[in-house]
C-alpha positions, 0 to 999 in steps of 0.5 A: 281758231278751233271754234272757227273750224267747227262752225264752218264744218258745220255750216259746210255739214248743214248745206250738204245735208239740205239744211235751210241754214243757206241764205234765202231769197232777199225780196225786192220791189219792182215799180210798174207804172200806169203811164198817162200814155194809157201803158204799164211799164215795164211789161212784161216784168220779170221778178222773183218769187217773194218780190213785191210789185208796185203800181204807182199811179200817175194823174190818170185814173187807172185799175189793176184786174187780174185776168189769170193767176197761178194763185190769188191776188186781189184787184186794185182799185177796181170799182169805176174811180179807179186810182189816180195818184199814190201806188199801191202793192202786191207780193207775188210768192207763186212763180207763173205768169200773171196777167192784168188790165186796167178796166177803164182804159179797154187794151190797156194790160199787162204781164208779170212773169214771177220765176 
């Protein structure tokens, strides 16, 4: 009982201090789809910061390029082929709304908001 007592004193000591002993975000995948209908879906998408996001390609060749950022990522398949099956990811860390398009398909675009 007494060690039981002393380790949540401690914890509850550690979280008033500021410790970083309290559980962190668990990251999460989110799956936007490059739809043959010439859409990503869902957009806008709403994630956490330290999710992943993953763009899962269906028959049609599709790209993603990024137009703005709040920090780097890099392009998929962003040559003239594109990618027409499979998925492909990113883990986003930084909260800010990331804008993107397919660059084969002209209005074809989309938006993740990280918070």
């Amino acid at each position: 009982m007494r060690k039981w007592l002393t380790l949540i004193v401690s914890t509850l000591a550690a979280t008033a201090c500021g410790s970083s002993t309290a559980p962190s975000h668990t990251a999460r995948s989110s799956v936007i789809n490059a739809n043959t209908d010439l859409t990503f879906a869902p957009s806008p998408d709403t994630i956490a910061a330290g999710d992943t996001v993953l763009f899962a390609w269906h028959a049609v060749p599709h790209n993603v390029v990024w137009d703005s950022t709040p920090a780097a990522v890099a392009n998929i398949g962003d040559d003239d082929d594109g990618f027409t099956s499979g998925d492909s990811s990113r883990v986003l860390t930084v909260a800010g709304t990331y804008r993107y398009h397919c660059e084969i398909h002209d209005g074809m675009d989309g938006v993740i908001v990280v918070q």
